[in-house]
C-alpha positions as CSV (number, residue, x, y, z in Angstrom):
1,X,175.4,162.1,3.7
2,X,172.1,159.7,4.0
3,X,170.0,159.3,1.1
4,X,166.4,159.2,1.6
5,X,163.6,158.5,-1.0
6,X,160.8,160.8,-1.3
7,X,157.1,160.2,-2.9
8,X,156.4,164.3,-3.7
9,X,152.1,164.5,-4.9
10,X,152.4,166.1,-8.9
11,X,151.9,169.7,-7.3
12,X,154.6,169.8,-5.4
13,X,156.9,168.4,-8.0
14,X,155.6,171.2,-10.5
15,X,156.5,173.7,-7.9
16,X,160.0,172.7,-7.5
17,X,160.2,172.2,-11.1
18,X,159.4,175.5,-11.3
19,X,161.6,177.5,-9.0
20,X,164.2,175.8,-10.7
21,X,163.3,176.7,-14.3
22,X,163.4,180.2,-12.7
23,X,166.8,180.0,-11.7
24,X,166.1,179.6,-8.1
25,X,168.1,176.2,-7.3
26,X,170.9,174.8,-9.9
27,X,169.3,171.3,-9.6
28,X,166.5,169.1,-8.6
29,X,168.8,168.0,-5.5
30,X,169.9,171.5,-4.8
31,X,166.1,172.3,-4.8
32,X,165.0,170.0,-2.4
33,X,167.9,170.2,0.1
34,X,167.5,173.7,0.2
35,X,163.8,173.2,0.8
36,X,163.9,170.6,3.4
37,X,166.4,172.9,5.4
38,X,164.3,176.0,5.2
39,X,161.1,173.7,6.3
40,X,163.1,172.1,9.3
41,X,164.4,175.3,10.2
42,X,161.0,176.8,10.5
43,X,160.0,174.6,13.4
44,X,163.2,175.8,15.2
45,X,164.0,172.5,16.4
46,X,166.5,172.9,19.2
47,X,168.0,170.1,21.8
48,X,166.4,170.7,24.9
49,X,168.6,170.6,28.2
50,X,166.3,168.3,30.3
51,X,169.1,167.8,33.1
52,X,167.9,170.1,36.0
53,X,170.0,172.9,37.2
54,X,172.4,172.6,40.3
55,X,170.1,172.5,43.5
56,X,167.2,172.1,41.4
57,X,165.3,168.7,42.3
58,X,162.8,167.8,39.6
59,X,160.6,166.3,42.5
60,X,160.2,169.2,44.3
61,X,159.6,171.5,41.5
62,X,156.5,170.2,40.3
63,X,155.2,170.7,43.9
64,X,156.5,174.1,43.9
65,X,154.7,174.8,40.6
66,X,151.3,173.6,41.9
67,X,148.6,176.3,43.1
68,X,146.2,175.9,45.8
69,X,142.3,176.8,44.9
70,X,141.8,178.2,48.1
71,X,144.6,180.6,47.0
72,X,143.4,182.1,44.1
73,X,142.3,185.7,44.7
74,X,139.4,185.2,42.3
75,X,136.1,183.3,43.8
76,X,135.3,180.4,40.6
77,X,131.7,179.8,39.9
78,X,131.5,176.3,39.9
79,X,127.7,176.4,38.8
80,X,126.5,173.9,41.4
81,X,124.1,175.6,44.0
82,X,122.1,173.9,47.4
């Protein structure tokens, strides 16, 4: 397992300090492993599949995905007027 080295401000060390003097974590290291999992896991960080599918062409679908203007069922105001 890496080892990193962390610089936590005072508050945030009181905090852990505090979950653990509640019996939340066992340890200081239990604390913030626990921690840093459950804040990772929040962002739901998931390896993306960037290879396109079978008959898919990358090229092509960005053209496919473009709209014409002239196309749109709404008329835009543009504000400029002759």
């Amino acid at each position: 397992m890496p080892k990193i080295e962390v610089s936590l401000p005072d508050r945030i060390e009181n905090d852990i300090q505090r979950l653990i003097e509640q019996g939340e974590f066992v340890n200081h290291d239990q604390a913030v492993e626990e921690l840093l999992t459950m804040g990772v896991s929040a962002y739901d960080v998931e390896e993306e599949d960037t290879t396109p599918a079978a008959g898919e062409d990358m090229f092509s679908q960005t053209v496919e995905d473009q709209q014409d203007p002239a196309m749109q069922d709404e008329p835009r105001d543009d504000g400029y007027t002759f």
